[in-house]
C-alpha positions as CSV (number, residue, x, y, z in Angstrom):
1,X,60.5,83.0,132.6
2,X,58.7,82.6,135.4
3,X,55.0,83.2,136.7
4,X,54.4,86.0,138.6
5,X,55.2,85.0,142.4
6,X,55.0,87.5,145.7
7,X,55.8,86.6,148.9
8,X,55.7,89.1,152.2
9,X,56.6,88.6,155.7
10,X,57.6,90.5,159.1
11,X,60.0,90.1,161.6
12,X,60.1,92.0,164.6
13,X,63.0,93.0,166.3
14,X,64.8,94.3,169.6
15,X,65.3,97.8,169.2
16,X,68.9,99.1,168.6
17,X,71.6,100.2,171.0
18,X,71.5,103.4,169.8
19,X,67.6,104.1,170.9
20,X,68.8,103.2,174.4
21,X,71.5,105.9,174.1
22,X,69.4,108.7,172.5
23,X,66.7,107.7,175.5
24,X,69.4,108.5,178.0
25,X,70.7,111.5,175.9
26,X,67.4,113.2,176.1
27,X,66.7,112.3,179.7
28,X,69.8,114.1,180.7
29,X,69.7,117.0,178.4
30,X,66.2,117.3,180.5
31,X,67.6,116.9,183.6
32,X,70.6,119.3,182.5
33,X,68.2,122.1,181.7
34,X,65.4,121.6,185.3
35,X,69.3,121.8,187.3
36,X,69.7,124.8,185.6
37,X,66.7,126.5,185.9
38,X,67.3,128.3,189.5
39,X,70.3,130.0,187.6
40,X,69.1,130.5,184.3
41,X,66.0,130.3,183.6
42,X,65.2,131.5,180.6
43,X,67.7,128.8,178.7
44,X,67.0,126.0,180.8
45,X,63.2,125.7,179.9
46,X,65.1,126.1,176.0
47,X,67.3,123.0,176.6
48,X,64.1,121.2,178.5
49,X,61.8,121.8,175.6
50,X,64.8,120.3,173.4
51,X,65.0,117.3,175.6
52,X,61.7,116.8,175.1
53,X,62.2,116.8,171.8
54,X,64.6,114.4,171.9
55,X,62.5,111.9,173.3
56,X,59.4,112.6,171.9
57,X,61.8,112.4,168.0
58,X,63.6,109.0,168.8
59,X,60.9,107.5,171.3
60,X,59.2,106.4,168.3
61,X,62.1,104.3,166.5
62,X,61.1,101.4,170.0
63,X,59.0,99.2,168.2
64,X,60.7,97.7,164.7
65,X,59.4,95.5,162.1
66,X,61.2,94.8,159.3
67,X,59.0,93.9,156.6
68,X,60.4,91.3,153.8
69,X,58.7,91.7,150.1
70,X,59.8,88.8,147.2
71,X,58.6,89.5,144.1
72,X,59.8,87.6,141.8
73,X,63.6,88.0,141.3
74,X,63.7,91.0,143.7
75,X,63.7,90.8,147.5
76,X,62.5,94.7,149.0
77,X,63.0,95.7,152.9
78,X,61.3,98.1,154.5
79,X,61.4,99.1,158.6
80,X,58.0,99.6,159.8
81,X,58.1,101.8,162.6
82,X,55.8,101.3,166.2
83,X,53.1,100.3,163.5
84,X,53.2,103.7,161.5
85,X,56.0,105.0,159.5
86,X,57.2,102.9,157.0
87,X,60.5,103.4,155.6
88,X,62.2,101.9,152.5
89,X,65.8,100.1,154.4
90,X,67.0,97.9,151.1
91,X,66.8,96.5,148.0
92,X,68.1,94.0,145.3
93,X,67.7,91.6,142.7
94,X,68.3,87.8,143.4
95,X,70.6,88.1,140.4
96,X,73.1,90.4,142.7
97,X,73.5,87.2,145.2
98,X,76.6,85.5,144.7
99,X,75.8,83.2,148.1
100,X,73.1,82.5,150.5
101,X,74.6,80.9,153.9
102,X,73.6,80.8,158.0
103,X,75.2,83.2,159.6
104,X,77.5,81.0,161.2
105,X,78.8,79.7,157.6
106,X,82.6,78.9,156.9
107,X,82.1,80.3,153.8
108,X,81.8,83.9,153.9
109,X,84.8,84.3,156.0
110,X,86.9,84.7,153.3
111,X,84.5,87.4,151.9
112,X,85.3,90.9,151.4
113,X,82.3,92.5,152.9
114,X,82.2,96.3,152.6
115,X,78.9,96.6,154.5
116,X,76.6,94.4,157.1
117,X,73.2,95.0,157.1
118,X,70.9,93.3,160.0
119,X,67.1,92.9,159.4
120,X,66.3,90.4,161.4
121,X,64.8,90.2,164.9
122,X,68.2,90.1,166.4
123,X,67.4,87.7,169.0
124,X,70.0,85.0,169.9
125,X,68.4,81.8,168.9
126,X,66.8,83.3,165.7
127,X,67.6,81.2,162.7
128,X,68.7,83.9,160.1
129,X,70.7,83.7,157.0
130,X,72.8,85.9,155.1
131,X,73.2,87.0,151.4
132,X,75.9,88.2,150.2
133,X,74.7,90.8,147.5
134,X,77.3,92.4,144.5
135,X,76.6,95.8,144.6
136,X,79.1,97.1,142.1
137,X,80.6,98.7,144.5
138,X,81.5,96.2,147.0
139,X,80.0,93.5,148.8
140,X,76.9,93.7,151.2
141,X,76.1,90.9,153.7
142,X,71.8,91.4,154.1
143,X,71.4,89.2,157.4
144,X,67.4,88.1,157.0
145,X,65.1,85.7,159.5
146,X,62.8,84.1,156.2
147,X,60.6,81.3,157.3
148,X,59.6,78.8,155.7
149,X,58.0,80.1,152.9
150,X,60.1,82.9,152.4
151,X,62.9,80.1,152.0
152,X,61.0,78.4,149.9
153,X,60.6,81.0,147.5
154,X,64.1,82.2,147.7
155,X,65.1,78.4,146.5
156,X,63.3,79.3,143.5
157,X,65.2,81.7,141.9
158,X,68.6,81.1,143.9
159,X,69.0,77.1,144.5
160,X,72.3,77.5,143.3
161,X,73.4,80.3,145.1
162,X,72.1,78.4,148.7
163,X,74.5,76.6,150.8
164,X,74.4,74.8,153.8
165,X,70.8,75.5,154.2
């Protein structure tokens, strides 16, 4: 039906609440175990050296990219992590979208959406849009910051799934 087409883009993004608090959660557990050394030696260097671990595990996860792949009728997400470990986050096949709107859109409030799933650079004045993808088993909203050309290639195989864009 159509020619073959790829596309590929990145987006970096903030890092997630959740880094902050497993930042502070290993910085205390450190702190916990040198307080405790005086008295119990022995386990405190255990809890330091799991601390460390903590931080040295999660410390990583600061720098995201998320990495957008069209091919053809499929759209594949992938995190890449402090420019290193890539990891395979989502994906779908343009015939799964039933709509393609701004995030601010009217229109998907009256969707049912079992699941949100943010890859874009979650900065405040990003323009991003959402697709709402039919899993089978619910809906998904997949919240992505295309440019121009990743637009333009989505209007290829989903102009009539796009409003408002």
């Amino acid at each position: 039906m159509y020619g073959n087409s790829f596309y590929e883009m990145a987006v970096k993004s903030k890092p997630m609440g959740d880094f902050y608090l497993k930042m502070a959660l290993g910085f205390i557990v450190i702190l916990a175990g040198i307080l405790a050394f005086p008295f119990i030696s022995g386990i405190s260097f255990l809890v330091v050296v799991v601390g460390v671990w903590i931080l040295y595990a999660f410390g990583g996860d600061c720098r995201v990219e998320y990495e957008y792949t069209f091919t053809d009728n499929e759209v594949e997400i992938a995190a890449v992590l402090n420019a290193q470990k890539r990891k395979e986050l989502y994906s779908f096949s343009m015939d799964k979208v039933t709509m393609i709107v701004p995030k601010d859109s009217q229109r998907i409030e009256n969707e049912q959406i079992k699941k949100i799933k943010d890859y874009s650079s979650k900065q405040d004045d990003a323009e991003v849009i959402c697709m709402v993808v039919d899993t089978g088993n619910g809906k998904h909203m997949v919240i992505l910051e295309p440019n121009e050309k990743a637009l333009a290639h989505i209007k290829t195989f989903a102009r009539n799934k796009m409003h408002d864009i």
